[in-house]
Every structure is written in structure tokens, then in C-alpha cells.
N, C-alpha and C positions, 0 to 999 in steps of 0.2 A: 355602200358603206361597209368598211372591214367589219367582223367580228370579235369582243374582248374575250364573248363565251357563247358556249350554243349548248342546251342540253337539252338534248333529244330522247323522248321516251323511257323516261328514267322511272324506275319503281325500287321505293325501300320498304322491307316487310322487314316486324318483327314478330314473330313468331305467326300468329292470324292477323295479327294489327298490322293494317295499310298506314304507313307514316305518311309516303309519297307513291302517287299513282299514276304512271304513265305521264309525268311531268315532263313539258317541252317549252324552252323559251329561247329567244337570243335576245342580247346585251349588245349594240352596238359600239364601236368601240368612242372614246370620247364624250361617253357622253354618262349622265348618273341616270340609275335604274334601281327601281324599288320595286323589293318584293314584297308583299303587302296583304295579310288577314291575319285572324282573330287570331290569339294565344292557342299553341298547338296544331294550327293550320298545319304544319311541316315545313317550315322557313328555316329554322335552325338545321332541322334532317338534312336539307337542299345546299345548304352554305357547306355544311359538315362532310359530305359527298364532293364538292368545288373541292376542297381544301385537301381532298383524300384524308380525310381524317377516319370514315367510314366508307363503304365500297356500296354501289348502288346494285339492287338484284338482277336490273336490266336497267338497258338502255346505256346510251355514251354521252359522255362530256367532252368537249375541248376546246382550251382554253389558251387565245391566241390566233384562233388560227392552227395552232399547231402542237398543242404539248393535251398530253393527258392527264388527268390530276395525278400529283407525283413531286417528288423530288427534283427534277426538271424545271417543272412548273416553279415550283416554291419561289425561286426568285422573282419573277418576275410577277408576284403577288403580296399582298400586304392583306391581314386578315385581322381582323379585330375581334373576338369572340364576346358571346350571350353572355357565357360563364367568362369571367375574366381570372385569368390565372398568372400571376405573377411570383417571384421570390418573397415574400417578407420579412427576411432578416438581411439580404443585397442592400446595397445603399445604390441610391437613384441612379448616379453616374454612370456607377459600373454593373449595373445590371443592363443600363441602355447600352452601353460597350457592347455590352455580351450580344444582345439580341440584334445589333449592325454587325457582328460579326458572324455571327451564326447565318446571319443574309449575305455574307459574301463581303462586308466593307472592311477595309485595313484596322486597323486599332486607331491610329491615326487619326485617320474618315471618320470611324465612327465615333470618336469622342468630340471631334469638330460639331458634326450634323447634332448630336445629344445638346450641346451645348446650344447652339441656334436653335432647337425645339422646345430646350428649358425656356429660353429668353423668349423666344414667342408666346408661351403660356403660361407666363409670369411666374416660373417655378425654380427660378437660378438658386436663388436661397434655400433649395431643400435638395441638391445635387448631392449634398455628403448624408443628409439622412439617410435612416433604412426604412424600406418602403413600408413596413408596418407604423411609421411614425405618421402618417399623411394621412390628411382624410377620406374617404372613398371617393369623394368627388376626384380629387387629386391621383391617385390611384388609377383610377379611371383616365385621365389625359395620359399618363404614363404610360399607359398600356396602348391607347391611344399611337403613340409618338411607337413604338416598337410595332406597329403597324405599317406605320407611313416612312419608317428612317433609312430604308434600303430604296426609296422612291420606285415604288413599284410599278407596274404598267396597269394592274388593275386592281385594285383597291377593295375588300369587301368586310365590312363592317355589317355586325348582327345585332339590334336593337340597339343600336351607339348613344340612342339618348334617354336610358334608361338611366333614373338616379340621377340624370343631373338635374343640376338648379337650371332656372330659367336663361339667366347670362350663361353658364358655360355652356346652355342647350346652342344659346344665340352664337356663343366661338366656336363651337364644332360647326356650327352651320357654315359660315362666313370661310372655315378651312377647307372644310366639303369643296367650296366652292372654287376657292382658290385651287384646288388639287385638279377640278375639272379643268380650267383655263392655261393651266401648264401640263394637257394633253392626257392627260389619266383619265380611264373609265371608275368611276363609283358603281358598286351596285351594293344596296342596301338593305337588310329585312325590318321591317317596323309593325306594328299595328298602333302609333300614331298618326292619324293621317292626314293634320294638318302640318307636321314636319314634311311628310311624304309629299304632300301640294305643293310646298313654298320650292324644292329642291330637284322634283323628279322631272324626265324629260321622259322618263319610256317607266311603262309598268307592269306588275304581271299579282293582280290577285290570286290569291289560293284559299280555299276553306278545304278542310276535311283531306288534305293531302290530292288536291286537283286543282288544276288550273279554271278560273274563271271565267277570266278576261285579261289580254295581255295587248300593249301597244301607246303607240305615241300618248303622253296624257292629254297633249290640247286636242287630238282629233277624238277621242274618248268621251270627253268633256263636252267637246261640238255635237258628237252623235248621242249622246246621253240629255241632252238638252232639248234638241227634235223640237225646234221652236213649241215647246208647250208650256214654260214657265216664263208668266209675266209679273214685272213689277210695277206696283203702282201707287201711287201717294196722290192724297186726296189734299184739294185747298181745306175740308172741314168736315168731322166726325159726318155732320149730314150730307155730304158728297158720298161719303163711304157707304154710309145706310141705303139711299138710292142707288149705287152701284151693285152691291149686293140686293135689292127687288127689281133689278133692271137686267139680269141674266136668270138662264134658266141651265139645267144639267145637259140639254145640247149644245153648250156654248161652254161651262165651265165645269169641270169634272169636282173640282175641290180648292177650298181658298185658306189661308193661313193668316188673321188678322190681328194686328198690333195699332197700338194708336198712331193717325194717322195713315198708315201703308200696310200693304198688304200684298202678298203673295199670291197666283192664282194658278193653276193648274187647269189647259186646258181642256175640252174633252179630244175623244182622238177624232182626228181628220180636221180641226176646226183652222183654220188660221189666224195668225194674232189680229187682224187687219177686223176680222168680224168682231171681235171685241172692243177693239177700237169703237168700230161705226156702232155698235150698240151701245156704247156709253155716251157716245156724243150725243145721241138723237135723246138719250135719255137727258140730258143737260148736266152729266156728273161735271164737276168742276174737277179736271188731275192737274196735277203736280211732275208727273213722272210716269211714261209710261214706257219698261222697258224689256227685252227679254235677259231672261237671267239666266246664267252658265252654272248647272247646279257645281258643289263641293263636292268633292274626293269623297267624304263621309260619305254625303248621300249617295255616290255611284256607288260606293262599297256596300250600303247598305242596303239598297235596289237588287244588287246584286249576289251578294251573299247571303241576304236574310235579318232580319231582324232578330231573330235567338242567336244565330252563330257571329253576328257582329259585337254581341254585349263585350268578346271576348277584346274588342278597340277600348275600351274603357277600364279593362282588368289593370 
């Protein structure tokens, strides 16, 4: 599979402070890819460095296949920043002009495409405003659209669903999507990580300016599960209580119970099948006995820690 990006051994220092260390990942192309840890991981640094917007101390990027972050590059990428920075006295039309033109489209093109991205995101009505009339929500999709309006090859948005409401988190989702299926790479930074689940195909956690764990999410997800998480629902609160005196800590490491069902964690080496047979012979009555594919949360949290993860919830 091509590459949209590859970056290899990259380190950003400011002054003694490691932002980014020896960071290495690829983004295939076509596909969406999320970079993913707590607030200050270095996801902003790493986007910031893609975009040349900062210069990394070592290591190289390239993006394409073939361009180095640059000038070059610039077209055939669409960026949507942390910090969002816009004109606020411009009126919406012709500020979106400006920024299709500045990506290379006619005046023409660009007031065309401005217009089908107002109508797409219900914003036709505030094309002659000036952007400080809008609300940030709105502000935010604008900025948004001077992203995507040069249609770019690979797309990279930095906490894109910051600040919004629930519905416009659910339209930038639904566009995401759309962008991937008309052949464009997304790659994403979040420390939401149930946005990051619903959307990602490849991933690359970081805490502390270093890489984690990087790769396909459903094979991640497969290996992160190591058949030891079962689910189970009981026919009655007393199914349950006999299930629970009917194992022991060779059989089940730790269990998570809710009325009626229950989560169990097995111990290592056991297989689910033993669990099985020692609830039957015990006569628990289930409901459901099944294994379960932990969340994105939980791989993150497994894996980066539980102090450097609170930074998911800041």
C-alpha cells in the first residue's frame, strides 16, 4: 500500500524540553489515521513539523511519497489547526476566496466550491457576514471548509472536535468519512477516544513525546483482547453469586459487576472454555457468555498509564 506520510526518527527539542522523541510512523495512504494521547503528548508538535510550520531537530518526513514538508507539499495538503486562526473582520465568502486561492484555485473555482461547502453546512445565510459575527461553533466549520476547499490529497486536522456540540461533532464525523471514500488520506490528532474508535483505521499513540504503539486498530484491538475478557449475564442475581463462589484466582484474575452481567478478566494462560466448564458443572444459569474486544480507552489506558491518561478527559 502507497504512503500519504512517513516520519522517521523525528525529535523536536525546545531548549532541555523533549516535545517529540525519536518519533516514527506511516499513514497509509487512503485510509484515516489517528494520532492519539493525553493533552501535551506532542501531537500538535508532530502536525506542526507535517505542515513545516516548525522544522524537526532530526529525523525526516515525506509526504507523498515524494515532497518534503514545504511549499511544494502545501497543495496537495489541507490542515486544520489546534489554534484556529482566521480573519475576523473578512466576511465569510471572501475570506473562503482567499484561502482557495492561496491553495492554487481560480477566483472563479474558489467561489464555486465556497458556496457548495456553505450549502453543505447550513451556513449560506452568513456568506456576507464578517467572521467575528458567527459563533465559534460556526467559525470552526469555516475554518474547517479552508481546509478541505483546495481538495487535498491528504488532509490533517488537530483536535477537530474540540468545542463542538454533539451534532456538529456527529457532521464533521459523517465529512471525515465522506473525504475518505473520495480517495483522501485523514490523519488526525485527538485525545477523544471514542471519536478516534468510531473513525480510525490505523493508529499511533504517544505520551510524553514517544511513540507507544502504532498500527491497524482492529488487529490492536484483536491482540489487546488475548482472549482474556469475557462477558456474562446471569438468568438471576443468584446465578451470579454462585458464579462468583464457583472460581477461584487460577481461573479468574478480576471481575467488574453490574446487575445482572458482568465482566471477567481471566488469569493468564487460562482459556475461556475453562470458565465455561466450571460454571456449568457449578449449575450457574448464563444468559450470555461472550468474549469481549476491549475499547480504544482501555488500550490507551493499559498502555499509557493511568496518571498520563487523565490528560483523555482534560
Amino acid at each position: 500500500m502507497p504512503s500519504a506520510l512517513r516520519v522517521s526518527a523525528v525529535t523536536k527539542r525546545y531548549g532541555d524540553f523533549v516535545a517529540v522523541s525519536e518519533l516514527s510512523l506511516e499513514v497509509p495512504a487512503g485510509t484515516i489515521y489517528g494520532i492519539l494521547g493525553p493533552n501535551g503528548a506532542g501531537k500538535t508538535t508532530t502536525l506542526r513539523m507535517i505542515n513545516d510550520i516548525i522544522a524537526p531537530d532530526e529525523g525526516d518526513i515525506r509526504i507523498l511519497d515524494a515532497y518534503a514538508p514545504g511549499r511544494e507539499a502545501a497543495r496537495r495538503v489541507g490542515y486544520l489547526p489546534e489554534e484556529r486562526g482566521l480573519y475576523p473582520k473578512m466576511k465569510v465568502g471572501e475570506l473562503l476566496r482567499f484561502f482557495g486561492q492561496l491553495r492554487g484555485l481560480t477566483k472563479r473555482e474558489a467561489n464555486r466550491r465556497a458556496d457548495a461547502w456553505l450549502e453543505r453546512l447550513e451556513l449560506t445565510d452568513w456568506k456576507l457576514k464578517k467572521l467575528q459575527d458567527l459563533s465559534k461553533g460556526m467559525q470552526q466549520k469555516i475554518q474547517f471548509i479552508t481546509a478541505v476547499i483546495h481538495e487535498p490529497d491528504l488532509l490533517i486536522l488537530d483536535e477537530p472536535w474540540s468545542g463542538l456540540d454533539p451534532i456538529n461533532a456527529e457532521v464533521l464525523r459523517e465529512i471525515v468519512l465522506e473525504q475518505k471514500q473520495q480517495g483522501r488520506t485523514i490523519l488526525f490528532s485527538t485525545h477523544l477516544m471514542e471519536q478516534a474508535e468510531k473513525l480510525c483505521d490505523y493508529v499511533c499513540i504517544i505520551a510524553r513525546g514517544k511513540r507507544v504503539l502504532e498500527g491497524e486498530l482492529a488487529q490492536i484491538k484483536r491482540e489487546a483482547a488475548g482472549d482474556r475478557l469475557v462477558a456474562l449475564a446471569f438468568s438471576d442475581d443468584a446465578a451470579a453469586k454462585v458464579a462468583v463462589g464457583a472460581w477461584d484466582a487460577s481461573i479468574v484474575a478480576s471481575h467488574k459487576q453490574r446487575t445482572g452481567h458482568m465482566e471477567v478478566e481471566l488469569a493468564a494462560g487460562v482459556e475461556p472454555r475453562a470458565l465455561l466448564e466450571t460454571l456449568v458443572a457449578a449449575g450457574v444459569g448464563l444468559r450470555r457468555f461472550e468474549m469481549v474486544e476491549p475499547t480504544l480507552h482501555q488500550i490507551f489506558v493499559d498502555r499509557v498509564g493511568a496518571d498520563a491518561a487523565e490528560g483523555e478527559l482534560a
